[in-house]
C-alpha positions, -999 to 999 in steps of 0.1 A, spaced: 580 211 -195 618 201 -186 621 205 -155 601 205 -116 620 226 -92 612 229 -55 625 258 -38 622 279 -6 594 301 -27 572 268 -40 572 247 -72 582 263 -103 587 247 -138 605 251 -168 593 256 -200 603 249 -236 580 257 -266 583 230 -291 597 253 -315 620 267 -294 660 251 -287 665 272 -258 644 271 -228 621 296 -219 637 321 -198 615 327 -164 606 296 -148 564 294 -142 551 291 -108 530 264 -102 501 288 -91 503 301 -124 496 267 -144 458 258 -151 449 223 -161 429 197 -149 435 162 -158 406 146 -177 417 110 -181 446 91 -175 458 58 -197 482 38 -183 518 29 -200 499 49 -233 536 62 -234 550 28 -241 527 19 -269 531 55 -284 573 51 -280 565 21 -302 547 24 -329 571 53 -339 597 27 -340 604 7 -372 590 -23 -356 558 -5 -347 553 12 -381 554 -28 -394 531 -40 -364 508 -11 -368 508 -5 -406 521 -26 -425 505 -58 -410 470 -44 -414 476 -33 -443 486 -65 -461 459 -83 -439 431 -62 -458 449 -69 -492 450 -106 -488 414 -107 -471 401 -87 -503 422 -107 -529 405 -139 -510 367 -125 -515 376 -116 -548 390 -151 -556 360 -168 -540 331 -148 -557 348 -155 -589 349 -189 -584 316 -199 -567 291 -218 -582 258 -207 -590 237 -181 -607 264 -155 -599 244 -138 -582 249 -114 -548 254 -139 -517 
């Protein structure tokens, strides 16, 4: 959607098809739009908006990732080195 307009005949939107660069040509009257909606998260958009920002691909991705690395490199370390029948545990 791009646009709400309010006019004399009702509520009418227009349309662009994500594929498309131009707008659809007729606008859609709101009597002719079905949906219901299901759930609603609050300020999802901000948190969305951000991890496809360099900062959030580091936050989101990168962190984790290198969190898990270091954890297993730890485990790793600390089996290796523990004392005992070598053993599991």
């Amino acid at each position: 959607m791009i646009e709400v307009r309010s006019d004399g005949g009702g509520v009418s939107f227009r349309t662009k098809g994500d594929a498309n660069e131009d707008p659809d040509p007729q606008p859609v009257a709101a009597s002719n739009v079905v949906g219901v909606v299901a759930f609603h998260i609050p300020l999802i958009g901000h948190v969305v908006s951000f991890a496809g920002s360099d900062l959030g691909i580091v936050v989101f991705v990168i962190l984790p990732a290198v969190g898990l690395a270091v954890g297993e490199v730890y485990d790793l370390y600390r089996e290796a080195t523990a004392d005992g029948d070598g053993g599991d545990g």
